[in-house]
C-alpha positions as CSV (number, residue, x, y, z in Angstrom):
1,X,95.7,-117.3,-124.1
2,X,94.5,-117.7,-127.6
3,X,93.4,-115.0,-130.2
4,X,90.2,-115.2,-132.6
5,X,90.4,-112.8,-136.1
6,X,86.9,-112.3,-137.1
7,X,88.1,-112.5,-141.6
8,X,84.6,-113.5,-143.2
9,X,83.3,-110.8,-144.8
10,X,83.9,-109.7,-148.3
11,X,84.7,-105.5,-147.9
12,X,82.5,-104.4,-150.6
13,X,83.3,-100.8,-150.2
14,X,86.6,-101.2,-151.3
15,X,85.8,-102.3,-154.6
16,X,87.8,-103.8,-156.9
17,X,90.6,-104.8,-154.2
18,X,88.3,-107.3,-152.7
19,X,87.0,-108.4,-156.5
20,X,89.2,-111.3,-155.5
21,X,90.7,-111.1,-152.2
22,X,89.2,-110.4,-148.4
23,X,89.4,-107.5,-147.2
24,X,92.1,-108.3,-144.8
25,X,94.5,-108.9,-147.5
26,X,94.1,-105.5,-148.5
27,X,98.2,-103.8,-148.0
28,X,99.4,-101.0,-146.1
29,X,102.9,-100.1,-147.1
30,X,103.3,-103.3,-148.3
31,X,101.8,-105.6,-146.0
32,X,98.6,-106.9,-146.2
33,X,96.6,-106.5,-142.8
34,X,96.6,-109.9,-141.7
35,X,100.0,-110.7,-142.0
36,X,100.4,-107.4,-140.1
37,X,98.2,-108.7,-137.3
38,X,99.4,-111.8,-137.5
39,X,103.2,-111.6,-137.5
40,X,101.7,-109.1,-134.1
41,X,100.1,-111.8,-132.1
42,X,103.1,-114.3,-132.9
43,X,105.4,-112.7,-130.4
44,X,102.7,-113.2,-128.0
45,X,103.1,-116.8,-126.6
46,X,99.5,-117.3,-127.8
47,X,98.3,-120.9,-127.8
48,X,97.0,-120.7,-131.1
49,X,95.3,-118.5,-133.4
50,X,92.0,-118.9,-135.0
51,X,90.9,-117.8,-137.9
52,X,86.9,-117.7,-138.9
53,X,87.2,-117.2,-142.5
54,X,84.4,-117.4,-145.6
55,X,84.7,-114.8,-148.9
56,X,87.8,-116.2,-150.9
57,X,88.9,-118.2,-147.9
58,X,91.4,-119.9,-150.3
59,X,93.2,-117.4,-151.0
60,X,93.2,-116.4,-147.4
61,X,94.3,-119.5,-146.1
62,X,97.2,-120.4,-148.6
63,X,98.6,-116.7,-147.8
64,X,98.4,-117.2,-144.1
65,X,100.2,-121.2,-144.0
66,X,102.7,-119.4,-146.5
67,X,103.8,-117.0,-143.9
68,X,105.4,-120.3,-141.4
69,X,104.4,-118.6,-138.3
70,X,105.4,-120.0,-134.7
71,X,101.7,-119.9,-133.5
72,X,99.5,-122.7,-134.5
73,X,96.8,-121.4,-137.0
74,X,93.4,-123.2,-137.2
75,X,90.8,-122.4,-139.7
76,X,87.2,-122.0,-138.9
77,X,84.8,-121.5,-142.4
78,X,81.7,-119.5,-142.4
79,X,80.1,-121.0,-145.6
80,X,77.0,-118.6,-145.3
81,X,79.4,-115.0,-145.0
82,X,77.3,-113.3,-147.8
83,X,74.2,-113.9,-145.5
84,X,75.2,-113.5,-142.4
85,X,77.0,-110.9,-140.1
86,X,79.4,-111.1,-137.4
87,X,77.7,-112.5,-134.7
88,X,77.4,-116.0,-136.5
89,X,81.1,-115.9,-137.6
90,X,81.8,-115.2,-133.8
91,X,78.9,-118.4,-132.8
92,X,81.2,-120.6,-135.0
93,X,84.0,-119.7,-132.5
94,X,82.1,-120.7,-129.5
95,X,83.8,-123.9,-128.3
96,X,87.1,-122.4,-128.7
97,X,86.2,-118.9,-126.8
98,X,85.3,-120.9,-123.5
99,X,88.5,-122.9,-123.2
100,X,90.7,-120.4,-122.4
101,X,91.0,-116.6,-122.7
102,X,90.6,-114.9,-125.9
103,X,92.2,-112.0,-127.8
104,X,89.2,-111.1,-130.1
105,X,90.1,-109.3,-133.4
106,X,88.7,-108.2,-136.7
107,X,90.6,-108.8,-139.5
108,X,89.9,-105.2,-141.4
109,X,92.3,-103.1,-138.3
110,X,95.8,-101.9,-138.6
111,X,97.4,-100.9,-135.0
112,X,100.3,-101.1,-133.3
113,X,101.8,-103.9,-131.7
114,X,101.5,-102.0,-128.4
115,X,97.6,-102.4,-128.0
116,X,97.9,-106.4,-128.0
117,X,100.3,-105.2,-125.1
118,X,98.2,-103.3,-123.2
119,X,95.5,-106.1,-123.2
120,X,97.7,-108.5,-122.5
121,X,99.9,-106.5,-119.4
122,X,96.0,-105.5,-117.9
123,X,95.4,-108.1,-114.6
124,X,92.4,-107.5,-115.3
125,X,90.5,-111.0,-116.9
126,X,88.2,-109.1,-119.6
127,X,88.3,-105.5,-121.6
128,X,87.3,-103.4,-124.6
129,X,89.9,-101.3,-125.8
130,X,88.8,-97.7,-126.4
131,X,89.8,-94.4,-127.9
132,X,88.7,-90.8,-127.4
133,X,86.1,-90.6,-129.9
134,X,87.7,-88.2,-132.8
135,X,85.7,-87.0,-136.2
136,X,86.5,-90.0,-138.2
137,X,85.6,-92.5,-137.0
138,X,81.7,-93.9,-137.3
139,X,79.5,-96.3,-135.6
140,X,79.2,-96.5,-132.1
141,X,80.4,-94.6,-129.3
142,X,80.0,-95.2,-125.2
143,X,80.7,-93.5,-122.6
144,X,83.2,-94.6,-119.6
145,X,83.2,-93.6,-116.5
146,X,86.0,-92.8,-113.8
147,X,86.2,-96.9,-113.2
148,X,86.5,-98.0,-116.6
149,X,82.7,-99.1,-116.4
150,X,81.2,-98.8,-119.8
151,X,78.3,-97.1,-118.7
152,X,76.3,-96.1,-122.1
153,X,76.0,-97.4,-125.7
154,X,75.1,-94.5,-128.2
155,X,74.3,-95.4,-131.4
156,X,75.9,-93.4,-134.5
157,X,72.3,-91.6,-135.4
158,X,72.1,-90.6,-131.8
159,X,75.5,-89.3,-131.3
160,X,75.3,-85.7,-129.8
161,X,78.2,-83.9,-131.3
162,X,78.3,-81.3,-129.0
163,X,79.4,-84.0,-126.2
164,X,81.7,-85.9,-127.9
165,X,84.8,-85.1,-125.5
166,X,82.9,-87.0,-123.5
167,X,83.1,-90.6,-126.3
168,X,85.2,-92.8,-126.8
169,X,84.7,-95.6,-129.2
170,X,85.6,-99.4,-129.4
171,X,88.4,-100.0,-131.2
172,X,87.1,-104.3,-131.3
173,X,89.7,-105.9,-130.3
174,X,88.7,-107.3,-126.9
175,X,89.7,-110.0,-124.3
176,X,87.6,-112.0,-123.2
177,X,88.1,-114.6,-120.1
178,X,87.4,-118.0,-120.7
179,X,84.9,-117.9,-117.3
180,X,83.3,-114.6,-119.2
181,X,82.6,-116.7,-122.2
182,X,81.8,-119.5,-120.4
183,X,79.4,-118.2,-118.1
184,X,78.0,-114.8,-119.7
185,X,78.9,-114.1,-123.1
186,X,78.2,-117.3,-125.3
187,X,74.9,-117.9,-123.2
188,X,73.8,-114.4,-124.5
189,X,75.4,-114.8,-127.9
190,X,73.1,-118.2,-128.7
191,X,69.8,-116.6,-127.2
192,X,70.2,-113.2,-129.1
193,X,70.9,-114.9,-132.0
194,X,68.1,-117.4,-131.9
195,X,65.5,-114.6,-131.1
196,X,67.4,-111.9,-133.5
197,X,68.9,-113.9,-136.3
198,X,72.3,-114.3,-137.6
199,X,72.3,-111.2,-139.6
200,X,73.1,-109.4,-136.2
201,X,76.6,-108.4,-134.7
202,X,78.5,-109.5,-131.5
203,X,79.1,-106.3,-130.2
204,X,75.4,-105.7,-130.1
205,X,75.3,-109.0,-127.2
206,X,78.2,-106.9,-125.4
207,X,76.0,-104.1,-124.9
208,X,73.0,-106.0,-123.7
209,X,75.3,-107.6,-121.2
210,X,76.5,-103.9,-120.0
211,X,72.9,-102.8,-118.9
212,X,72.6,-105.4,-117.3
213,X,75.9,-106.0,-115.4
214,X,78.6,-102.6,-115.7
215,X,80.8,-104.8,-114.1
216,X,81.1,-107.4,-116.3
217,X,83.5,-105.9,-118.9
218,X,86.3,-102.7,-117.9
219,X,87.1,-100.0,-120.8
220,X,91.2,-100.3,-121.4
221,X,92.0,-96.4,-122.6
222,X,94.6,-95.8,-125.1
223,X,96.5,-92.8,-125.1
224,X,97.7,-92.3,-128.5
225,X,98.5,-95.1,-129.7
226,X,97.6,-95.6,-133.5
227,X,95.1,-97.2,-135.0
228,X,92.9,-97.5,-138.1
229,X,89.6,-99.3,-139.0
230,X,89.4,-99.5,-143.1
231,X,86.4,-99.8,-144.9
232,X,87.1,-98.1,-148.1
233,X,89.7,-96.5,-150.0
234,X,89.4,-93.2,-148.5
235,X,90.5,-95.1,-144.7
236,X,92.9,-97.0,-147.0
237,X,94.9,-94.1,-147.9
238,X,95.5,-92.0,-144.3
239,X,96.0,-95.5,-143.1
240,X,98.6,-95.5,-145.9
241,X,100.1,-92.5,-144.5
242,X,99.8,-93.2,-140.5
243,X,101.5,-96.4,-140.9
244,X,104.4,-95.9,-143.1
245,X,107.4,-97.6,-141.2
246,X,110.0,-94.9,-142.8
247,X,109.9,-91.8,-141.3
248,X,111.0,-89.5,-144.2
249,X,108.7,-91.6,-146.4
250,X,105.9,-90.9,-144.4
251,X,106.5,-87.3,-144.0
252,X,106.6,-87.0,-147.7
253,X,103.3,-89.0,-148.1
254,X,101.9,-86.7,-145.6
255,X,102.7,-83.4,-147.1
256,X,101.7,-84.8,-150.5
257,X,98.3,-84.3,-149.4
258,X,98.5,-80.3,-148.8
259,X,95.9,-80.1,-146.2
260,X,93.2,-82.2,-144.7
261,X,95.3,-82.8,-141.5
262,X,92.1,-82.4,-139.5
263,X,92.0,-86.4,-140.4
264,X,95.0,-87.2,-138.3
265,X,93.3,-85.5,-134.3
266,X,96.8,-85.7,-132.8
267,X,98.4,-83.9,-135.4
268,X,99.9,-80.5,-134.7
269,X,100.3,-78.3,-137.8
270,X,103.4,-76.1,-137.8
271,X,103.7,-76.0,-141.6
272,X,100.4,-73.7,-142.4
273,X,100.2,-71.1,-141.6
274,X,97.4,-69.4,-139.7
275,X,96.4,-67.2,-136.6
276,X,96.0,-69.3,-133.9
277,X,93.7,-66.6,-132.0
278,X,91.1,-66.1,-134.4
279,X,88.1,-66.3,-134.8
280,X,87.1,-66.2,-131.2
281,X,85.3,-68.8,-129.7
282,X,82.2,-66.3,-129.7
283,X,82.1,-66.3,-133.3
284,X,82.6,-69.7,-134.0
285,X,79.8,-70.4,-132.0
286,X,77.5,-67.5,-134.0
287,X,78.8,-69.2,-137.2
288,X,77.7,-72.9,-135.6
289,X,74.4,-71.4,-134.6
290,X,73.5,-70.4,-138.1
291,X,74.7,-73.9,-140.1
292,X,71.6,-75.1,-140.9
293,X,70.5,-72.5,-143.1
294,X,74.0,-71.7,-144.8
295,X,74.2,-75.5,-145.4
296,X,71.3,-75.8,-146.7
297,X,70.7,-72.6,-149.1
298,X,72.4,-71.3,-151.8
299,X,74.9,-68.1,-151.3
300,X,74.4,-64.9,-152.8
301,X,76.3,-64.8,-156.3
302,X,79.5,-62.7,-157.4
303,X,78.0,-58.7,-157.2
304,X,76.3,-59.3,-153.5
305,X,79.4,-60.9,-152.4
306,X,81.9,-58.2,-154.1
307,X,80.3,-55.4,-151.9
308,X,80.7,-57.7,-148.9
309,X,84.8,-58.0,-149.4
310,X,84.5,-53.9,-150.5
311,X,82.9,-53.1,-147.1
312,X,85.3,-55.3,-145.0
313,X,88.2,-53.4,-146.5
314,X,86.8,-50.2,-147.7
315,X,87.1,-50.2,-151.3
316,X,84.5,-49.6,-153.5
317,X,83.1,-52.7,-155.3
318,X,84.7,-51.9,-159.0
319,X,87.8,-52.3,-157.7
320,X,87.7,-55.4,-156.1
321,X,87.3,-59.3,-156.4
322,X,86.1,-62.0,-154.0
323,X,87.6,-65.5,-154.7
324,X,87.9,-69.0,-153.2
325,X,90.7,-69.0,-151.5
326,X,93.3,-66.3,-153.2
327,X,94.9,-69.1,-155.7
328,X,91.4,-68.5,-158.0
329,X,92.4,-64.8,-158.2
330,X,96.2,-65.3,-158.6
331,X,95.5,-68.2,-161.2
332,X,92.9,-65.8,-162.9
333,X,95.1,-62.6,-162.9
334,X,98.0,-64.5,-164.3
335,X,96.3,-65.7,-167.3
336,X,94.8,-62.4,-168.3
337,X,98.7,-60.7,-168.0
338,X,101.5,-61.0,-170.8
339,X,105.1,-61.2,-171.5
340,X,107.9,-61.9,-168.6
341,X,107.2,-61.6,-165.2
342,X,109.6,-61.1,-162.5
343,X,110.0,-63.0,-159.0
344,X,111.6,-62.9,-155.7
345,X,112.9,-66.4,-154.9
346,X,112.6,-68.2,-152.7
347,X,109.4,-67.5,-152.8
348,X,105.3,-69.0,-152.3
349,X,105.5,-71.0,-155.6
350,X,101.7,-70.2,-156.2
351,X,103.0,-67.3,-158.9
352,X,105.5,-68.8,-160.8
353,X,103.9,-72.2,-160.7
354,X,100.7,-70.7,-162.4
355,X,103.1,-68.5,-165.7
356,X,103.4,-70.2,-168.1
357,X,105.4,-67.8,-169.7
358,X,109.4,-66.5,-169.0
359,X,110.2,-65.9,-165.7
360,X,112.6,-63.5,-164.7
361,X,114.0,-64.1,-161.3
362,X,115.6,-62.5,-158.6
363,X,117.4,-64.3,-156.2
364,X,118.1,-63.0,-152.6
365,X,120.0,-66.4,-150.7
366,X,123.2,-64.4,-151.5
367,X,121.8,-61.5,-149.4
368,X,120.9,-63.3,-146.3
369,X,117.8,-63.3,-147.8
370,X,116.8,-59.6,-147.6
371,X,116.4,-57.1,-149.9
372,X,115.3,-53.6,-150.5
373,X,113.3,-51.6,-153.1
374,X,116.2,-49.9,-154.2
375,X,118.2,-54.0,-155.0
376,X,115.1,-54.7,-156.6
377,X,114.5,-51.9,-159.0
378,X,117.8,-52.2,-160.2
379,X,117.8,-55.4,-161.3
380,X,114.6,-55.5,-162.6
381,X,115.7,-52.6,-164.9
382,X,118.5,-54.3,-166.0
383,X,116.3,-57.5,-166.4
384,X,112.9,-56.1,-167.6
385,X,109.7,-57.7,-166.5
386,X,105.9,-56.6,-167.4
387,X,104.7,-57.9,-164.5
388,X,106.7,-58.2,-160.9
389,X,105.2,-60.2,-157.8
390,X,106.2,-58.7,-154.4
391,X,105.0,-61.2,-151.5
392,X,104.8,-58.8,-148.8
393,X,105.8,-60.4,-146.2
394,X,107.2,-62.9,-148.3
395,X,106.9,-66.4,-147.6
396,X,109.2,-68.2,-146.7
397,X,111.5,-65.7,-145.0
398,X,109.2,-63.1,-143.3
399,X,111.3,-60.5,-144.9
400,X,108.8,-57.4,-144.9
401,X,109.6,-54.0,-147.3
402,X,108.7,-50.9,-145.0
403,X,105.8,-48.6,-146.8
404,X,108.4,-45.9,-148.0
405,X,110.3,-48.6,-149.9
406,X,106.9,-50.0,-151.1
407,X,106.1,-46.3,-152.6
408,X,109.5,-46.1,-154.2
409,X,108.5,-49.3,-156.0
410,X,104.8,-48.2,-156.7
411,X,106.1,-44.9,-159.0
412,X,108.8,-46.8,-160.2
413,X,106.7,-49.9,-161.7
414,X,104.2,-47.0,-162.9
415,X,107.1,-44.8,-164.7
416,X,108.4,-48.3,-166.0
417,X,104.8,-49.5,-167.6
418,X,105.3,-52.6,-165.2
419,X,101.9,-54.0,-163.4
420,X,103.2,-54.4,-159.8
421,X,101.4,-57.4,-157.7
422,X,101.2,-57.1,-153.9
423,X,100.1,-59.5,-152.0
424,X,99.6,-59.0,-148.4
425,X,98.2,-62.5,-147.2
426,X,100.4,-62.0,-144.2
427,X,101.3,-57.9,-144.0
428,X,98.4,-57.7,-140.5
429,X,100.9,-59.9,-138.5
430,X,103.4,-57.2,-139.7
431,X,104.7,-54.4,-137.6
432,X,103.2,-50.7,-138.2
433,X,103.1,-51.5,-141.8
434,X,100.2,-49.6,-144.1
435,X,98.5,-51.6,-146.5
436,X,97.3,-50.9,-150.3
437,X,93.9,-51.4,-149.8
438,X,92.5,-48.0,-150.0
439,X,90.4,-46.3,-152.9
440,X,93.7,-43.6,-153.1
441,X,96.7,-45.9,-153.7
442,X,94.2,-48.0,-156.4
443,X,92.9,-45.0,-157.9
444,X,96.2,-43.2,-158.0
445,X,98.1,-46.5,-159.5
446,X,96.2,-48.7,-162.4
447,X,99.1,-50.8,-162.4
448,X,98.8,-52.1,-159.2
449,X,96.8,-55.2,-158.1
450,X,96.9,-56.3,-153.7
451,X,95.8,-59.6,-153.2
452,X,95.0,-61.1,-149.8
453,X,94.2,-64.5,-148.4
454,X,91.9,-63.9,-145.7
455,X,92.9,-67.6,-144.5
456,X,96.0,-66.7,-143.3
457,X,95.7,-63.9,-140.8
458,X,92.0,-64.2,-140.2
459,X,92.5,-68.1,-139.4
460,X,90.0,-69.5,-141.5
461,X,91.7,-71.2,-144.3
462,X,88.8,-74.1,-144.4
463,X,86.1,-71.4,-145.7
464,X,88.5,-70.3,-149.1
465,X,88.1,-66.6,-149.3
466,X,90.5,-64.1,-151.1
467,X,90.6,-61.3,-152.6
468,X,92.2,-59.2,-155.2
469,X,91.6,-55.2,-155.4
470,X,92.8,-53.0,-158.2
471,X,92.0,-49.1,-159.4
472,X,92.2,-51.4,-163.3
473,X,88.7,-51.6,-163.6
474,X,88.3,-52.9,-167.2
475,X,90.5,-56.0,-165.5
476,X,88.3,-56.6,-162.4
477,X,85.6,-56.9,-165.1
478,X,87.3,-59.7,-166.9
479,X,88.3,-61.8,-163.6
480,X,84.5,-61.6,-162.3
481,X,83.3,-62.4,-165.6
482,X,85.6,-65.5,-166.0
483,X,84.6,-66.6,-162.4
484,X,81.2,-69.0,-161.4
485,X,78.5,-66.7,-160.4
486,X,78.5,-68.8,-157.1
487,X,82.6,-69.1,-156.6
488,X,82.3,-69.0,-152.7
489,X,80.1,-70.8,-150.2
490,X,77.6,-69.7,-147.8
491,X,79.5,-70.4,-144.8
492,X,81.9,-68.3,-146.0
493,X,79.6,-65.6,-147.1
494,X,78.4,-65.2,-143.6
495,X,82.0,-64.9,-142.0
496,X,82.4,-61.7,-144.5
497,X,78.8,-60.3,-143.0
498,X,79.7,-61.1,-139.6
499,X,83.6,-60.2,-139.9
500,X,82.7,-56.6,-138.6
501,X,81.3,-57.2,-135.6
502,X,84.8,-58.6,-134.4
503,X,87.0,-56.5,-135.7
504,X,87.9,-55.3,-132.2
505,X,88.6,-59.2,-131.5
506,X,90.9,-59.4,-134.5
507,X,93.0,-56.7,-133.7
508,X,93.4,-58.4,-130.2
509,X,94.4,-61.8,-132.2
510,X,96.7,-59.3,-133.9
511,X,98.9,-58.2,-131.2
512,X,98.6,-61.7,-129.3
513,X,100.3,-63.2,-132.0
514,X,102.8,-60.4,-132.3
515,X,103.8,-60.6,-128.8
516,X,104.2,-64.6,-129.1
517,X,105.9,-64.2,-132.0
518,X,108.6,-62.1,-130.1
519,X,108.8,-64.5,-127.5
520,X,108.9,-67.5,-129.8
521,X,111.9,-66.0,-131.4
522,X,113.6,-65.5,-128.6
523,X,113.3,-69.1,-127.4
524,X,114.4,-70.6,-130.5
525,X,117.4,-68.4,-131.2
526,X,118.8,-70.0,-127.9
527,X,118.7,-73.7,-130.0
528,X,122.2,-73.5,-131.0
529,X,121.5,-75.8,-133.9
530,X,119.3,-73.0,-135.2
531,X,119.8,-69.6,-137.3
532,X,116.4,-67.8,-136.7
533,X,116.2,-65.3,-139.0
534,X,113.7,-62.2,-137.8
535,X,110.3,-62.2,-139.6
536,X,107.3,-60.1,-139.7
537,X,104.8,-62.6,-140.6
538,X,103.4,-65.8,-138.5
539,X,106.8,-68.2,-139.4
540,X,110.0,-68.3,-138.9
541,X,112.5,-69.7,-141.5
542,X,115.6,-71.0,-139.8
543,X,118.7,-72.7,-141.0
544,X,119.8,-76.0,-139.3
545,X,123.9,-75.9,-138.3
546,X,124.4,-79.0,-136.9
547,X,124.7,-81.5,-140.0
548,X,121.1,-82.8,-139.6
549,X,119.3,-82.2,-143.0
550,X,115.7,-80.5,-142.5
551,X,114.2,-83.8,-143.7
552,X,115.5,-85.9,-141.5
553,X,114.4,-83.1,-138.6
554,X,111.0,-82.9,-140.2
555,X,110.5,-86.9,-139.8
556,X,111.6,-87.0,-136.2
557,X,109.2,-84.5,-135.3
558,X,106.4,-86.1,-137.2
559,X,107.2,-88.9,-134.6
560,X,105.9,-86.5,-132.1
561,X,102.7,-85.6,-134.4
562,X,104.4,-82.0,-135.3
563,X,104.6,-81.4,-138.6
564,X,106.7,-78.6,-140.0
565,X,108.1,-77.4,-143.9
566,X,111.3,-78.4,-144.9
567,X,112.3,-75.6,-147.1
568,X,115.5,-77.0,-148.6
569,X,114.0,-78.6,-151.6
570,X,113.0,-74.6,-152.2
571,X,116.2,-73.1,-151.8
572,X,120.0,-74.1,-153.8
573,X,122.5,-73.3,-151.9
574,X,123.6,-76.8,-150.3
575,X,122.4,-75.3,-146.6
576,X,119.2,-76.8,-144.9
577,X,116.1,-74.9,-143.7
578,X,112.8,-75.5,-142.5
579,X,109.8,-73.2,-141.1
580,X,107.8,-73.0,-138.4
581,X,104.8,-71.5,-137.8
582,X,103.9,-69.3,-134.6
583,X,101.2,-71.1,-132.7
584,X,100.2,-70.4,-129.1
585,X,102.7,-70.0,-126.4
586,X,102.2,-73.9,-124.9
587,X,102.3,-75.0,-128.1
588,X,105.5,-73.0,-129.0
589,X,107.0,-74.3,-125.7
590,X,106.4,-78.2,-126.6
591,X,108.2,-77.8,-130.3
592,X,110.8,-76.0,-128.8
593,X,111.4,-78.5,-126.3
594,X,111.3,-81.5,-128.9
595,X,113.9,-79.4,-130.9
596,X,116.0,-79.5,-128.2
597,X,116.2,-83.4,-127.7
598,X,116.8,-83.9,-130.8
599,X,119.5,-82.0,-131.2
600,X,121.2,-83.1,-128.1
C-alpha cells in the first residue's frame, strides 16, 4: 500500500502564513501539518509516499527530505496549481494510483494517527472516511445508510439543517484499491476532466461514480476520533487547541477562550454554568420559527426594551436597566460609583476586576467558606467601604445568605451611607429564598442596586441579557444614557416578549434542577477524594484530598471532552478545588463515573 498527499495549492485564506510557504507547512503546536501527517503514515509499512506538490514546492520539498523518514518520498509537480484544482493534481497521480492501493490525503488535515488505522485495519479494498456532520464544518455532506453505502451527495447550498443528524461529511482521506483505480476511478477521472476541465475537483468524479454504482465505495464511520480541516486562521486556532499534545496546556488554551465551546460538538461544559432544562424544546422551536424576521430587522431601542425586563420582573421601568449580558451593567455601575468598595473573596471576579479603585476585601477560606450578615457587617464597619458586592449565591461556593440576614444587611448598609450591590444571577436555583426585585424593597432602599444575569438560570447565555434594578432613579438615568440605544439584539428581544408564556415551564426547570442537584450531591460526596461543600446555586465547589492538583484533574477530564473550573488559581490557601456544574442526571452520572477512575 502506498499513500498520495494532495499539497498543491497555495491556502490563500490564511494570508500572510502562505505569503511564502504551502499551506501544509502551516504549524499546529509546533509542527507543521505535513510533517505531522507524514511522520503518521511512516509507521505504516507504506511502499512509498507521494507527494503532488506546485505553490513553493521548494520549500516544501527541502522540509520534507530534511525530515530522513523510513518511507520513500517521491515528488510529483503540478506546474499549473494557480490554474487548476484538485482533480488535475490528482490526474498527475494516475500511473501511481493503479499500481497498488492508495491512502489518498490532502495535505491541509490534522487527525489522529488512529484514522490511517482504521483505513488500514478495514478488509474492506476501498472507503471514505466520514464523520457525523457537526456545525463547523462546510462543503459537502452525504448521507449513509445502514450498509455503509453512500447513498446521497448534498451540496453545501442545499444542505437542510433541520436533517443534519442524519449527515455526515467526508473527512478526504480515502483508500482506494489499485483494481478501483484501475478499473473505475481513473477511467472517470480522464473523461470528467476532458469534458469538465481541470479546474474541477476529484471528489466531484466520486460522486458521479456513487449514482451510478452504491457499491463501489463503503462509508468508514469515526466515532470520535479528532480531526480538523484548516482553511484559515479561525480553523487554525481551535485546531490549535484540539491538538495540543500536553494536557494541562491544552486545558489552559481552552479556557483562554471563555466560551465558544459550541465549536468543539463533543465537548461537555461543566465549567458554565447554566440550567440545563430551560428553555423547553417548545420555545426554542417558537424562537426558531420566528428567525427570519429577528435576523433580519432591527430590535426596538433602550425605553421599549426597559418595560420588557420591568414586566418580566414586575418593576416599574424607572427603576430598572436591560443590558447585554449583566457584565455591561456591572461595568457601567462601577464606573459611575466612588471611593473603596468592599468584596467577598473568593468571589466572580467580574466586580473587582472592573474597580479600579481600593478594594477592601473580606476573606471567608478561614471560615469554611461561609459567612453571615452579622461576620460581614462587622468587618465592614471596622474596614469601611462605600460600596459592598454581595453575590448571592456567591459564585464559587454556592454559599446563600437567608432573606432575614439579607434585611439585616439592607438597613445596616442604609444606616451606614453604604450602596449595597446584590446580585442574584443564581438566587432562582436557591431554596425558598425571596428576591429584591419588587417596587417595595427599591423604593424603600435607594442604596440598593439587584443585578441578574438572565443567562444563568434562564439557560440562555448566547442571547446576552441582564439586568440591573434600583429605587436610585437619577442613577438608572445615567446607565441608560451611557448605553447604545440598540444594546441588545432582536433575538433576545423576543425571548423577553415570549418569557411569560413559560413561566409555568421555568418553574418546572426550577425544581428539576433542584432535585438533581440533591442527588448530584449525594453521589459525589461518596468520591472519597472529594469535599463537597453544600450549595444553593447550579455548582458545586469541592476540594480535592488525594494529592492530585485540580489542574492536573481538569486535564484528564478534558481527555474525556468534560471540561470543568479549576478554582485554585482563585483561592490561597495551598488546598486544591475545582467546580462543577449541575447538568442533567445522565450527564451527572458519566462525570461522576470518570471521577471515579481517576481517582482509583
Amino acid at each position: 500500500m502506498q499513500a498520495i498527499i494532495l499539497a498543491a495549492g497555495m491556502g490563500k485564506r490564511l494570508g500572510e502564513l502562505t505569503k511564502n510557504n504551502t499551506k501544509c507547512m502551516v504549524e499546529v503546536g509546533g509542527v507543521k501539518l505535513i510533517e505531522r501527517a507524514l511522520r503518521i503514515l511512516d509507521k505504516k509499512s507504506l511502499s512509498r509516499i507521494i507527494l503532488v506538490v506546485g505553490y513553493q514546492y521548494e520549500n516544501l520539498t527541502t522540509f520534507v527530505n530534511s525530515l530522513q523518514l523510513a518511507t520513500p518520498i517521491e515528488y510529483i509537480v503540478n506546474d499549473v496549481y494557480n490554474r487548476t484544482n484538485n482533480i488535475f493534481s490528482l490526474s498527475l497521480a494516475k500511473e501511481q494510483m493503479m499500481q497498488e492501493d492508495t491512502l489518498l490525503l490532502e495535505s491541509d488535515l490534522i487527525f489522529e494517527e488512529r484514522l490511517i488505522d482504521l483505513l488500514i485495519e478495514d478488509k474492506r479494498d476501498t472507503l471514505a472516511l466520514v464523520d457525523k456532520f457537526e456545525s463547523w464544518m462546510d462543503g459537502t455532506c452525504i448521507v449513509v445508510d445502514e450498509n455503509d453505502n453512500i447513498t446521497d451527495f448534498i451540496p453545501g447550498k442545499l444542505l437542510k439543517y433541520h436533517e443534519k443528524e442524519h449527515y455526515y461529511k467526508t473527512v478526504n482521506i480515502y483508500k482506494f484499491g489499485a483494481e478501483f483505480s484501475q478499473n473505475v476511478y481513473v477511467p472517470f477521472l480522464e473523461a470528467y476532466a476532458k469534458v469538465m476541465g481541470n479546474n474541477e475537483y476529484y471528489e466531484t468524479v466520486i460522486k458521479l461514480i456513487l449514482m451510478l454504482d452504491k457499491n463501489t465505495m463503503k462509508a468508514k464511520r469515526l466515532n470520535g476520533e479528532m480531526w480538523y480541516e484548516i482553511d484559515d486562521i479561525q480553523d487554525l486556532d481551535i485546531a490549535q487547541t484540539l491538538f495540543i499534545e500536553d494536557d494541562v496546556d491544552r486545558y489552559h488554551h481552552l479556557m483562554k477562550r471563555y466560551g465558544g465551546y459550541w465549536r468543539f460538538p463533543h465537548l461537555q461544559d461543566y465549567c458554565y454554568l447554566v440550567n440545563p432544562y430551560f428553555p423547553t424544546k417548545r420555545m426554542q422551536e417558537e424562537m426558531e420559527s420566528n428567525f427570519d424576521v429577528l435576523v433580519r430587522q432591527y430590535p426596538s431601542g433602550m425605553e421599549v426594551n426597559r418595560l420588557l425586563a420591568a414586566k418580566s420582573f414586575d418593576v416599574h421601568e424607572e427603576h430598572i436597566v436591560i443590558g447585554n449580558g449583566a457584565a455591561e451593567l456591572i461595568k457601567g455601575l462601577l464606573e459611575e460609583l466612588d471611593g473603596k468598595l468592599g468584596v467577598i473573596r473568593p468571589t466572580f471576579e467580574e466586580y473587582p476586576n472592573r474597580w479600579e479603585k481600593e478594594c477592601v476585601v473580606y476573606d471567608c477560606t478561614e471560615n469554611d467558606f461561609s459567612y453571615s450578615a452579622e461576620q460581614l457587617m462587622k468587618y465592614f464597619t471596622e474596614n469601611p467601604v462605600d460600596a459592598l458586592v454581595l453575590i448571592n449565591p456567591d459564585n464559587p461556593t454556592g454559599h446563600c445568605l437567608r432573606e432575614d440576614e439579607i434585611r439585616l444587611l439592607l438597613q445596616w448598609s442604609k444606616d451606614s451611607g453604604i450602596n449595597l450591590i446584590v446580585d442574584e444571577s443564581f438566587l432562582d436555583f436557591a431554596d425558598d429564598e425571596e428576591s429584591l426585585l419588587s417596587e417595595q424593597m427599591l423604593n424603600d432602599n435607594q442604596n440598593l442596586y439587584v443585578v441578574k444575569s438572565i443567562s444563568k438560570s434562564y439557560g440562555v447565555p448566547g442571547l446576552r441579557i441582564g439586568i440591573l434594578a434600583s429605587g436610585n432613579t437619577d442613577m438608572i438615568r445615567r446607565l441608560k444614557k451611557n448605553l447604545s440605544i440598540w444594546n441588545i439584539n432582536s433575538m433576545a428581544e423576543f425571548f423577553m416578549q415570549i418569557l411569560d408564556k413559560y413561566k409555568n415551564d421555568y418553574a418546572d426547570s426550577l425544581r428539576k434542577i433542584k432535585a438533581e442537584r440533591k442527588h448530584f450531591f449525594e453521589e459525589l460526596c461518596k468520591i472519597g477524594c472529594l469535599k463537597v461543600y453544600p450549595s444553593q446555586a447550579n455548582y458545586f465547589m469541592c476540594e480535592i484530598l488525594n494529592g492530585i492538583s485540580s489542574e492536573e484533574l481538569a486535564a484528564r477530564l478534558l481527555r474525556e471532552n468534560i471540561l470543568i473550573k479549576d478554582l485554585t488559581g482563585k483561592i490561597h490557601n495551598e488546598k486544591q478545588y475545582i467546580r462543577i456544574a449541575v447538568r442533567t442526571e445522565e450527564e451527572n452520572r458519566r462525570l461522576v463515573n470518570h471521577i471515579l477512575k481517576i481517582a482509583k
